[in-house]
N, C-alpha and C positions, 0 to 999 in steps of 0.2 A: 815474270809472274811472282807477286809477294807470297810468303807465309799462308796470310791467312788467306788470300784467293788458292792456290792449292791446297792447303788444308780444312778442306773446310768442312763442317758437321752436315751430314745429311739423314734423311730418315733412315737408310739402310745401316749406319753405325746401333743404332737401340734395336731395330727391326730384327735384322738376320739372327744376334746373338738369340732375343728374345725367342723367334720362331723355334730354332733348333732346339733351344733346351725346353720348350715345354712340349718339341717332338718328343726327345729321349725319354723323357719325366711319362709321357703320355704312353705309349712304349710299354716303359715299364709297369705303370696301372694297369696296363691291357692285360699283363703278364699276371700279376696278384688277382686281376676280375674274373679271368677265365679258369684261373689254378694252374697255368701252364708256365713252361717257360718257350719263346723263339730262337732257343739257340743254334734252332738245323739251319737256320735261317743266316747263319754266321758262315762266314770263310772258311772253307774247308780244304785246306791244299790240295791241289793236283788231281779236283775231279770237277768235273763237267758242272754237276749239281752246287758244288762250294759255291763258281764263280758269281751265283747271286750275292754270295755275302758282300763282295767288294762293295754293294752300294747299302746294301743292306745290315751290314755288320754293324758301322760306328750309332746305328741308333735305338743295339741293342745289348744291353748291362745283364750282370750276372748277379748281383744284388743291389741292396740298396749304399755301403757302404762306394763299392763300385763306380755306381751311378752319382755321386756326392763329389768323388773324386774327381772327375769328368767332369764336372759342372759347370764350376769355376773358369779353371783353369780356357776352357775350351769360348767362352762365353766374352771372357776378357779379351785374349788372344782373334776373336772373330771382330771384338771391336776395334780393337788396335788397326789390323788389318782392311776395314771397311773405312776407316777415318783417314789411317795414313797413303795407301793405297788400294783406294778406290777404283782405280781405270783397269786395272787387273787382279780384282779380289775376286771374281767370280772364277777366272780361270785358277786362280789359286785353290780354290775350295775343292772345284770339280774336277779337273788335272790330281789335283791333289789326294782326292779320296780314290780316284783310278790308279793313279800309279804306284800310291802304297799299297792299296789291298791286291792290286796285282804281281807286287813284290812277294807281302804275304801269302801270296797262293802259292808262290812258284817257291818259296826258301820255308815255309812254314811245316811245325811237326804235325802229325797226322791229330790234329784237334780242331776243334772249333774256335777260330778267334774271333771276337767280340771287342765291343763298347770302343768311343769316341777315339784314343787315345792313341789310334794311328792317325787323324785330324790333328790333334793337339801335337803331337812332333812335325807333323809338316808348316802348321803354324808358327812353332817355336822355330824351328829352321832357319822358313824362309825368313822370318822379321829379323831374325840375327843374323842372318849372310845377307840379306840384300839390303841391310842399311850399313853393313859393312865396305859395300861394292862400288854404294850411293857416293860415297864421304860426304853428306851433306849430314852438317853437324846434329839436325834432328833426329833427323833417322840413324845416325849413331847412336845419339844418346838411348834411341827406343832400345836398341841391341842392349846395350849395358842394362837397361832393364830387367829385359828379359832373360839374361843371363844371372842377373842377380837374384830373380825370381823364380826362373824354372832351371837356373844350371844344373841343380841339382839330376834332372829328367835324364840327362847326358849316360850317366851308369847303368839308367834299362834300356840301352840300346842291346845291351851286352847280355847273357843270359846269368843273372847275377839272382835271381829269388825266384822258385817254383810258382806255376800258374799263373806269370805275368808274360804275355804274348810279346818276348823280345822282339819277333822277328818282324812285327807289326810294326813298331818304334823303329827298329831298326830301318824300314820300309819306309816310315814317315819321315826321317830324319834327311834319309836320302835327296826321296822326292821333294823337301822345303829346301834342301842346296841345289837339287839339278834345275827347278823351277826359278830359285833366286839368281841361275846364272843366265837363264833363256831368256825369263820375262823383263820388257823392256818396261821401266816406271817413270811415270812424268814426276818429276823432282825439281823443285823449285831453281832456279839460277843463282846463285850466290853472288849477294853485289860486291864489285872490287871498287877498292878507292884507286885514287888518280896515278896513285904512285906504282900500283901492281900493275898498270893498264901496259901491254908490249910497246904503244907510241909513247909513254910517258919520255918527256924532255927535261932534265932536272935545269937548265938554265932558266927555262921559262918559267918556273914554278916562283911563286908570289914567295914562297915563306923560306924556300931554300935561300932565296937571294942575301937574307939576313945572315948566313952562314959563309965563312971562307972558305978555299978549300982543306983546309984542317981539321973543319969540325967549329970553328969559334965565331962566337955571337960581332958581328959587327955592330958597334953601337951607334954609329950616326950612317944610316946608309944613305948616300944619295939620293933626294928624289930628284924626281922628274919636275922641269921647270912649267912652272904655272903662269897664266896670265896674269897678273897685278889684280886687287879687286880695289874698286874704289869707290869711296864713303861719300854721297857727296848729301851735303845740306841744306837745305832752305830756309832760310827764316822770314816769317813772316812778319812783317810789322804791324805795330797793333794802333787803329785808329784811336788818335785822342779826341776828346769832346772839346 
C-alpha cells in the first residue's frame, strides 16, 4: 500500500475538527445567552453526580481566554489524527475522552474540572507514541512535530500553576500512551531495495559484478558472448536507357 493510498484526505479530516469546535464555541454562547455558567455539569471527583462530566466536561470552558486556548490546539491535533489514522481515530476520541475523565474522577481535587484539554493531551500523546512505535518515517516525523509544538504541554502534567486541572492532563497523557500501545494502525509497508531483501544474492547482482572482492572497479568486465550480427547488402542496379 503506497503513501498516498493510506494517507489519504477524507471528509472527516475538515469535518470532526470543524464540528467540535463550533460545539465548544456554541457551549459557551449558551453560557453568556442565559447568564449562567455549566460548570456542575463538569467532572467532579469521586461522586455519583460528577461522573457526567467525563463526557460532558471537555465541551465546557470557564472563559473565553480558556475557550481560545483549547481551540487550536485541539482542532489541529483532531485533524492530524483523522488524516493519519483514520481506521482508529474514533476509538481514539472516545476511549480517549472515557478514560481520561475517568482518571480525572478517580485522582482529581474536590473541584470541577472543565474544558477540552484532557482531549488535547490524549491527542498530543497518542500522535507522539504511536508514530514512535510505528518507525515509519511519516509518522515519525508527525511526533517531532508535535513535540516541537506542544512539548511545551509536558510541564501541566505536573501541578506546576494554580486553577489548571493537572490531574486531567495528567489523565490525558496517560490514556494517548496506554491507547498508542493497544490500538493496532494500518501503516503503510516500507519498500526495500533488492539488496535489503533476506534472499538477496550478491553474485547475481548485475552492478556488483563490476566490483572485486576488494571493493575495486573492474574495468573491462567480461561479457557474455553474443551471436555475430550481420550487415548484409543489396544493391540494386539501375536500368540504363
Amino acid at each position: 500500500m503506497s503513501d498516498n493510498q493510506h494517507f489519504k484526505f477524507s471528509n472527516a479530516v475538515l469535518l470532526v475538527p470543524l464540528v467540535f469546535v463550533l460545539l465548544i464555541w456554541s457551549v459557551y454562547w449558551a453560557e453568556l445567552s442565559v447568564g449562567t455558567n455549566f460548570n456542575k455539569f463538569g467532572i467532579y471527583p469521586r461522586t455519583l453526580s460528577g461522573l457526567r462530566g467525563v463526557f460532558f466536561g471537555p465541551f465546557i470552558h470557564g472563559s473565553l481566554k480558556h475557550l481560545y486556548n483549547n481551540t487550536i490546539p485541539v482542532a489541529v491535533l483532531l485533524a492530524a489524527l483523522f488524516y493519519f489514522y483514520r481506521s482508529i481515530a474514533w476509538k481514539v476520541v472516545l476511549f480517549g475522552v472515557l478514560f481520561s475523565g475517568l482518571i480525572t474522577w478517580g485522582i482529581g481535587r474536590s473541584s470541577y474540572h472543565i474544558g477540552a484539554s484532557g482531549l488535547i493531551y490524549v491527542l498530543a500523546s497518542f500522535t507522539f507514541f504511536k508514530g514512535v512505535f510505528t518507525k515509519y518515517y511519516r509518522l515519525i516525523a508527525l511526533s517531532l512535530v508535535v513535540v516541537f509544538i506542544y512539548g511545551s504541554l509536558l510541564w501541566y502534567i505536573f501541578p506546576v500553576k494554580d486553577g489548571i486541572s493537572w490531574e486531567g492532563h495528567l489523565g490525558g497523557f496517560l490514556t494517548g500512551l496506554f491507547l498508542a500501545i493497544i490500538l493496532k494502525a494500518k501503516v503503510p509497508k516500507t519498500k526495500k531495495f533488492e539488496w535489503e531483501k533476506t534472499d538477496f544474492n550478491e553474485e547475481e547482482d548485475p552492478f556488483l559484478k563490476h566490483f572485486d572482492k576488494d571493493g575495486n572497479f573492474i574495468e573491462n568486465l567480461e561479457k557474455e558472448d553474443t551471436d555475430d550480427i550481420q550487415v548484409i547488402y543489396n544493391y540494386k542496379k539501375n536500368n540504363e536507357d
